[in-house]
C-alpha positions, 0 to 999 in steps of 0.5 A, spaced: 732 867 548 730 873 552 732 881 551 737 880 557 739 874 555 741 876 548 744 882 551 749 878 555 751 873 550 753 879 545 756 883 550 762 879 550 768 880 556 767 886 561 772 890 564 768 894 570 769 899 575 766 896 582 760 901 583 763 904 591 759 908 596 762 915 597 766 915 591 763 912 585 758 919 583 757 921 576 763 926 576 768 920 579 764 917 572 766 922 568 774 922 570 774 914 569 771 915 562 776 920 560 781 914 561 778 908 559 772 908 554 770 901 554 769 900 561 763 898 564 762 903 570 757 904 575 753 908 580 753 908 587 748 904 590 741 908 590 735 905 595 729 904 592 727 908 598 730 914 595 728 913 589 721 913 591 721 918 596 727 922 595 730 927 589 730 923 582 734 927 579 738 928 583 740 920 585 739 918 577 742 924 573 749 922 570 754 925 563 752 923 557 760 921 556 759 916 562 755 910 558 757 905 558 755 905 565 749 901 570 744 903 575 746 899 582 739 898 586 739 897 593 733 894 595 729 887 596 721 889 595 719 886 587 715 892 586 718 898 588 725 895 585 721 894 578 719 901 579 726 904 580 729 899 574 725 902 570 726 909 572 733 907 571 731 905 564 727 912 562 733 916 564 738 912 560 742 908 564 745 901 560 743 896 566 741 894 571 745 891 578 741 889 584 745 889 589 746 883 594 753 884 596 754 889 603 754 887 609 754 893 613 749 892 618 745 900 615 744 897 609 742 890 613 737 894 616 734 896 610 734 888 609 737 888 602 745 888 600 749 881 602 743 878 607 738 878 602 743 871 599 738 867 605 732 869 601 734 867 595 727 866 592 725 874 594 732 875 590 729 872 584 722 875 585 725 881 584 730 880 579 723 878 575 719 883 577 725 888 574 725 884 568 718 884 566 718 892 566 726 893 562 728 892 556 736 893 558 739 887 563 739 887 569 744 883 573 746 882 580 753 883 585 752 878 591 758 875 595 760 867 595 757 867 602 754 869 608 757 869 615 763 864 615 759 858 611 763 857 606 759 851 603 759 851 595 752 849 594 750 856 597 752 861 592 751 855 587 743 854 589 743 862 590 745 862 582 740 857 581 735 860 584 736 867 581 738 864 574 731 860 573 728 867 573 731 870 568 737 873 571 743 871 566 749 876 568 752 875 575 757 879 578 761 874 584 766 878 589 769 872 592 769 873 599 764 871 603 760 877 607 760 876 615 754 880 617 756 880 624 762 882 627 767 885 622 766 892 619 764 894 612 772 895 611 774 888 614 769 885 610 773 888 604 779 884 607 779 878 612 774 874 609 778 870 605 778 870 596 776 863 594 777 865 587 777 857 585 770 858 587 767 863 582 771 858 576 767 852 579 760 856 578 762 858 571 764 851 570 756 849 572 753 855 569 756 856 562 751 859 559 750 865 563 755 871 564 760 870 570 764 875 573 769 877 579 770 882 583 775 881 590 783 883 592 785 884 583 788 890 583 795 888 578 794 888 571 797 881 571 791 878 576 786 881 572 788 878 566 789 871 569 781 871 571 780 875 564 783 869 560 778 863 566 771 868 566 766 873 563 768 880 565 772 882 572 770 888 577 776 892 580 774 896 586 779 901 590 785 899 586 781 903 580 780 909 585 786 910 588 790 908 581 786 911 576 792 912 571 791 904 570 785 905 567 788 908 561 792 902 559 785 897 560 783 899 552 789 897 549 791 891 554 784 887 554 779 890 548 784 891 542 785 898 542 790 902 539 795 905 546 793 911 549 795 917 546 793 920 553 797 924 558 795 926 565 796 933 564 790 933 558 786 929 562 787 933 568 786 939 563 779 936 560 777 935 569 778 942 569 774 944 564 768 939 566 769 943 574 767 949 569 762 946 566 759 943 573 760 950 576 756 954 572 751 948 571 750 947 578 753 950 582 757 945 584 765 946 588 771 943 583 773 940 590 768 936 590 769 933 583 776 933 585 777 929 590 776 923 586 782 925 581 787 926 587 790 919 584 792 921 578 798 923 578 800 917 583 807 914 584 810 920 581 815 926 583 811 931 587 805 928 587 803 929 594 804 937 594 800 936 587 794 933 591 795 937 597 794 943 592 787 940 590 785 939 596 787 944 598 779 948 601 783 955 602 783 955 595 775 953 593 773 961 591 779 960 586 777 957 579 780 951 578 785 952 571 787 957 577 789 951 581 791 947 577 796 952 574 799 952 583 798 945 583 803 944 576 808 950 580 809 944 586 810 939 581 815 943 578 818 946 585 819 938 587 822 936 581 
């Protein structure tokens, strides 16, 4: 059994947030891992043209705190995807993910994301020309389709294919991808869920780690896909609602309630704005911006979010705009 494989096997069931453009950066990370610690939490998509020719450092530098967190690839040429798998070794990353899931028409161009679901041997290819250079797993993100072709035995021989090359970790967004026509935001939500087909290829694959993403955004869906499969993706719901992730120990891996409260995390992201500021000289704004959800559904939380995105307020230091953002909450109560 290959490292890859042994990994899976014994990694057991997984919780994960989707890796998202625009919103799943190291800070946004950070946040999510202050709420919940067993979470499986990736990065952005990164090229690998601009890992190859663009800022390394910049791309691939993530928290300590943030493991356990995965590298998602966006690529389709086996040679640069082994040389960005393994930089994304070198600097620490616990897996890494190719993604053929995207169906936006920029990333078409490039010729990866969910296209790259016609080619399944080049997928394979690449998926073995990253094994062979990484010892940590690399999976692959994909959709159940492409276009309106909504036969089985195309996502089922895609896996084949992919899985005979070593790949033993599969994450199944049970949409199809239309790469014509529908923007990346309708491809989230018009193509209808097939989540009984993701059940039938665990059912065909049982040896290999099967997970699913698309449309679970309830405790309750989560935990009916958690009871059929190996590990369940949720996107946007764990952005917008970040304050669910909190309860995602005790309920699905066994651990102990939180103890935690919104104000100390937000306390905690305050210090961490601090940090970052002298650090990097990065704004707290731009770290804020992904906690905007975590007071949702309570009293004055939309004054609290209009404080915090507040950009009159970026020469304040942020425990100077917490301390105004609490004052609204109070002011609304």
């Amino acid at each position: 059994m290959s490292e890859n494989a042994e990994f899976l096997k014994n990694t057991g069931k997984v919780l994960s947030v989707a890796p998202m453009m625009d919103w799943t950066d190291r800070h946004c990370r950070y946040f999510h891992r202050l709420l919940s610690r067993h979470a499986l939490l990736y990065t952005e998509m990164v090229t690998t043209g601009a890992l190859i020719h663009g800022d390394v450092a910049r791309h691939l530098r993530f928290n300590a705190e943030e493991h356990p967190v995965a590298l998602q690839l966006g690529g389709s040429e086996p040679a640069d995807l082994a040389h960005c798998a393994k930089l994304g070794e070198q600097w620490g990353y616990d897996e890494i993910n190719l993604n053929c899931g995207c169906p936006s028409e920029r990333v078409q161009r490039g010729a990866f994301g969910a296209c790259l679901m016609a080619e399944p041997q080049l997928v394979a290819d690449g998926v073995k020309a990253m094994l062979d250079v990484v010892d940590i797993p690399v999976t692959v993100k994909h959709r159940i389709g492409i276009d309106k072709t909504e036969s089985y035995e195309f996502v089922r021989d895609f896996i084949g294919t992919v899985s005979d090359a070593g790949c033993k970790g599969f994450i199944v967004h049970a949409r199809n991808a239309w790469l014509k026509g529908l923007s990346p935001k309708e491809n989230r939500e018009l193509p209808p869920l097939r989540y009984e087909l993701v059940h039938r290829l665990k059912a065909e694959f049982p040896d290999l780690h099967i997970a699913i993403n698309g449309g679970l955004n309830t405790a309750e869906l989560v935990r009916t896909q958690w009871q059929q499969l190996d590990g369940v993706m949720v996107g946007r719901e764990a952005y917008h609602n970040p304050w669910w992730l909190a309860s995602w120990d005790a309920d699905f891996f066994g651990a102990q309630p939180s103890e935690l409260s919104r104000e100390a995390v937000e306390e905690a992201m305050v210090a961490y704005m601090a940090r970052e500021a002298a650090a990097h000289g990065t704004p707290w704004s731009t770290i804020a911006r992904h906690m905007l959800g975590l007071r949702h559904g309570l009293p004055g939380s939309r004054r609290w979010r209009q404080v915090w995105s507040d950009h009159k307020l970026k020469s304040l230091h942020p425990r100077d705009v917490m301390a105004l953002a609490h004052e609204t909450v109070q002011e609304a109560a």
